[in-house]
N, C-alpha and C positions, 0 to 999 in steps of 0.2 A: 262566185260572189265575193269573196273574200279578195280577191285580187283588183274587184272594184273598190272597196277600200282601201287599198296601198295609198294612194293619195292624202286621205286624212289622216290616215294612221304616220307619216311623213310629218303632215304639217303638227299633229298633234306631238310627232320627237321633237319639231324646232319649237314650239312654245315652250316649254316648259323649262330650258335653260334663259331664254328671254324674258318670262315672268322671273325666273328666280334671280338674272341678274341686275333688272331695275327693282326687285322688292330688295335684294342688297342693297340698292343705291338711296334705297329711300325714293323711291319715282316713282308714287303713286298712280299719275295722270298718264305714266307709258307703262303701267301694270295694267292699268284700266282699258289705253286703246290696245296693246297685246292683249287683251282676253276679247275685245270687242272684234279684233279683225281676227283672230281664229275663230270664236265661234260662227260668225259672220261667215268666213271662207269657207269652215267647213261644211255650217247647211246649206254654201251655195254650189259646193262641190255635188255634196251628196243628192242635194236635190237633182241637179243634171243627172247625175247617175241615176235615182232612184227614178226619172222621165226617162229614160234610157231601158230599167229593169222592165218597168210597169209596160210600155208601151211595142217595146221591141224586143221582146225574151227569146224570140225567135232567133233573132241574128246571135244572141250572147250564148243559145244552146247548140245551135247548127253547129258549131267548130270539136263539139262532145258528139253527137250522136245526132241520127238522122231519123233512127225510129221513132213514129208519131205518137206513140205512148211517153216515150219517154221526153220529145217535145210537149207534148202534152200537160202529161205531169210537172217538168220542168217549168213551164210556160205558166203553170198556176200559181207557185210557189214565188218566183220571182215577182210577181204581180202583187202578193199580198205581203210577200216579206219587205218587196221597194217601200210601202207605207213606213218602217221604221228606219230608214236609210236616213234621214237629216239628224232623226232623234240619237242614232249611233251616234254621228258626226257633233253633235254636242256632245252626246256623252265623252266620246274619245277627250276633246278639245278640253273640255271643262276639269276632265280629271289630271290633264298635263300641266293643267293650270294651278290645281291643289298640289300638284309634284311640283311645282314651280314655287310655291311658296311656303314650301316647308309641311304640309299639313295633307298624310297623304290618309286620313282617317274618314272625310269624309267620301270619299269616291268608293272605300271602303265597305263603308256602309250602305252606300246606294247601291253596288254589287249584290250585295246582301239580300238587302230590300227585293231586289228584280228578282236573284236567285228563287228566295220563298217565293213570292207570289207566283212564280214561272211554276216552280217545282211540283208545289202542293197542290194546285189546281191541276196540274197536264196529269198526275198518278190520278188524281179524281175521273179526270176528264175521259183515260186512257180506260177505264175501267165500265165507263157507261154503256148502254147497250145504242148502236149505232155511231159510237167512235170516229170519225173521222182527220186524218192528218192532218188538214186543214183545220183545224179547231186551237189545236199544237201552235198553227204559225200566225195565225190572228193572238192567241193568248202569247206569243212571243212580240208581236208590237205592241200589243198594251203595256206590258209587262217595259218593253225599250224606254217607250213614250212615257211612264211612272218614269223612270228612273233619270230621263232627261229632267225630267219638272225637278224630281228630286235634287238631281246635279243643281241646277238653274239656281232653286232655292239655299239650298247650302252656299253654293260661289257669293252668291247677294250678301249673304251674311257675313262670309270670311272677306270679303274683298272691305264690307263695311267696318270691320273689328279690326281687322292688319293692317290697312291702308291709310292709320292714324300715325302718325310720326308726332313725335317728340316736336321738333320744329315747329309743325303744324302749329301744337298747341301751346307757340309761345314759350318754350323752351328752349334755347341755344345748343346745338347737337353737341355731344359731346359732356352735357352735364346731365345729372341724375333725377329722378321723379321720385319725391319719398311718398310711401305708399301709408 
């Protein structure tokens, strides 16, 4: 699975010297389409993949093992894990983008956020009486899909508060704003 992301995980290393070197330039409007065409590319990467996971788990396990349990088992995991496949691909994207412009607190904390929620529920979870694995990887896409919204919302905010230039506001670059 993880090799299926190699792709985002790529596009997510080029953004973030791209946002960081138009938020240098003061280029708001090509900070904005760089966060728009990576998140964009990546949920449209991942979505192909996660229709790929969900749909054909069989071709991505046949190359590991041929045993039907372990196709089996494999085949289910892939199915319900693909659900979080775009929301990674944001998440990745979104967080190269707070690397991109200095501010790498908030992806931070949306880690965070998933961590707990993932954490403290699956020990709950793991301790009930009929348990099962699957319970783990459903509470592992919600847990994704939080932390995308979360990414989402924080980006809105930062792209809204950093994306204000001096110029912008009728200022001539190069002179000062007394506070």
């Amino acid at each position: 699975m993880q090799a299926l992301f190699l792709p985002v995980v790529a596009l997510s290393f080029a953004v973030s010297p791209v946002v960081g070197q138009n938020f240098g330039g003061r280029r708001g409007d090509r900070v904005r389409q760089s966060v728009y065409a990576a998140i964009g590319l990546a949920a449209a990467i991942m979505l192909l993949l996660a229709l790929v996971a969900h749909y054909l788990p069989v071709l991505l396990l046949r190359g590991f093992s041929n045993d039907p349990r372990v196709i089996a088992f494999g085949s289910e995991y892939l199915r319900i894990t693909a659900l979080n496949f775009v929301a990674a691909g944001i998440v990745f994207s979104s967080s190269s983008v707070f690397q991109g412009l200095g501010h790498t607190i908030p992806p931070l904390l949306s880690s965070m956020t998933r961590l707990f929620l993932f954490a403290l529920p699956a020990v709950w979870l793991s301790r009930e009486p009929g348990f099962e694995i699957r319970y783990l990887w459903y509470l592992s896409v919600a847990s994704q899909l939080l932390q995308a919204c979360v990414n989402l919302f924080l980006l809105r905010r930062e792209l809204k508060n950093k994306l204000v230039f001096p110029e912008m506001l009728g200022v001539p670059a190069g002179a000062t704003i007394a506070s």
